[in-house]
N, C-alpha and C positions, 0 to 999 in steps of 0.2 A: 504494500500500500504506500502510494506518493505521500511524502509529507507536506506538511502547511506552515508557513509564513505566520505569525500571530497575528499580523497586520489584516490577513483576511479573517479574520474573525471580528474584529475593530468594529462598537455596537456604541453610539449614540442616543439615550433617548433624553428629551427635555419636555419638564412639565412645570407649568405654572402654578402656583401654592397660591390655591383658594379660600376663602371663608371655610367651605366642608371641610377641610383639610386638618384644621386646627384643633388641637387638642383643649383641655379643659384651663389649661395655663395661655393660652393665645399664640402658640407657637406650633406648628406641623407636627403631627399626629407620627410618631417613631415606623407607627404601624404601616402610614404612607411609604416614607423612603425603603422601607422595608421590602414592602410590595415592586417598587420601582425597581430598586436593584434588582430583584429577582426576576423580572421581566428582562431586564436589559442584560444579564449575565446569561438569561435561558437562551436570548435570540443570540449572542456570542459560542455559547456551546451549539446551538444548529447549526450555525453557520461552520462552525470548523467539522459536524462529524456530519454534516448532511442530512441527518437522523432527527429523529423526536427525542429530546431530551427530558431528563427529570432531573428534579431537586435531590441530592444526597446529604447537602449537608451545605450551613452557612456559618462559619469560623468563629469567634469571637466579635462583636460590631461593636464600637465605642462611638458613642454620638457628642463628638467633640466641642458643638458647641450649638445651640438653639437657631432652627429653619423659620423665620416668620412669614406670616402670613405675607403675599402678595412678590416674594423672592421666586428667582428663576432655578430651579430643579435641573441640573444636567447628573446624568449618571453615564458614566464612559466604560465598558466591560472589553475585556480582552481574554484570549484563552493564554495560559501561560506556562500550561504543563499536560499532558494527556499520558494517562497507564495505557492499560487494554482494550477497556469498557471507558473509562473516566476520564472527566480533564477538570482542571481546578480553574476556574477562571475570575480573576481580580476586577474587582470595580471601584473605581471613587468617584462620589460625590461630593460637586461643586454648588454653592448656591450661590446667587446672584440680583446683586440690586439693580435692577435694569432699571432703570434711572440714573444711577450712577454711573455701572459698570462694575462698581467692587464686587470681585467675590472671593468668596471663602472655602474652603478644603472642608468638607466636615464629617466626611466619612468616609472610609475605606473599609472594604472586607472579602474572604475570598469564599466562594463556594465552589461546590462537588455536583457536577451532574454527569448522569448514565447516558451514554446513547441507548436508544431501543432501536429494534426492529419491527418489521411491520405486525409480529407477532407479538411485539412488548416486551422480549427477551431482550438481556444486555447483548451490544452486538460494538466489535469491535470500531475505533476511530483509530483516524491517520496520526504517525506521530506531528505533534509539532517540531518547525524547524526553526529555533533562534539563530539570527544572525548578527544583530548590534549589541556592545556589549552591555544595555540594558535589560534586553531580552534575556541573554546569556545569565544575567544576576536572577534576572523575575524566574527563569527555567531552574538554577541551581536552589533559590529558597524554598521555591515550588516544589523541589524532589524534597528537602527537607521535612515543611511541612507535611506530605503526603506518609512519609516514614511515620514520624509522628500519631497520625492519623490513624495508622494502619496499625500501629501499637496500641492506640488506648483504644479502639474497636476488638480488637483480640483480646483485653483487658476487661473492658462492661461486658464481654460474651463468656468470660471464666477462663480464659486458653492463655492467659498470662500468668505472671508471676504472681 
C-alpha cells in the first residue's frame, strides 16, 4: 500500500460561536469545541484511509483558556501517525476576534480513529509519509504516544503488570 503525505489529510473546519453555544458562565459550551474537533479530526482520518472512520479514543484536552461568545472557531486536524487499523490525528484550536483579528491557541488534543470496511470491520490504512522535519517530530511523539496507549489499554484489560 502507497503511503500519504500528512498534508493530504490537512482538515479545516471554522465555526462561528453563537448565543446556543454558550454555557451557563457566558463562555462556549466545552461540549461544542469538543464536538468540533471531532468532526474535523474524523474528516482528517477519511481522508488519509479512504474508509469510514470511528472515534477510538480522545487524549487528554486542556481548555486553556475561555471561547466567548461571538469568536471565530477554527479547528485544523492532521493525521500524524497511522499503525495497521489506526492513525492518531492532532488538532488545535484557534479562536478568533474577527473584529480585530487576534486570536488565541486554546486547544490542542490528539485522537484515535479505526478505518472500517464496508462491513464495519477494522481494515487496514496506508502508512503515513513524513517529510519536513516537523512532521518527522509530530510522527516520532506520535509512535510514542501510541506505545503508551497501547500499555495502559493492556493494563485496564488485566494483561499488564
Amino acid at each position: 500500500m502507497q503511503g500519504r503525505h500528512p498534508r493530504e489529510s490537512e482538515t479545516v473546519i471554522a465555526e462561528l460561536m453563537m448565543p446556543q453555544h454558550a454555557n451557563i458562565m457566558g463562555n462556549v459550551f466545552g461540549g461544542v469545541i469538543l464536538a468540533l474537533v471531532d468532526k474535523v479530526a474524523a474528516v482528517a482520518a477519511i481522508r488519509h484511509a479512504r474508509h469510514q472512520c470511528v472515534t477510538v479514543s480522545v487524549d487528554k484536552v486542556n481548555f486553556r483558556e475561555p471561547i466567548k461568545v461571538g469568536e471565530l472557531v477554527s479547528a485544523m486536524a492532521r493525521v500524524n501517525f497511522t499503525g495497521h487499523t489506526s492513525m492518531e490525528v492532532g488538532v488545535k484550536v484557534i479562536a478568533e476576534n474577527v473584529l480585530t483579528g487576534e486570536q488565541r491557541h486554546t486547544n490542542s488534543c490528539y485522537l484515535t480513529y479505526v478505518a472500517l470496511d464496508d462491513l464495519g470491520e477494522p481494515t487496514e490504512v496506508p502508512p503515513i509519509v513524513p517529510e519536513t522535519p516537523d512532521e518527522k517530530r509530530r510522527y516520532d511523539r506520535a509512535a510514542q504516544r501510541r506505545t503508551t496507549r497501547v500499555m495502559d489499554r493492556r493494563y485496564d484489560q488485566g494483561r499488564g503488570e
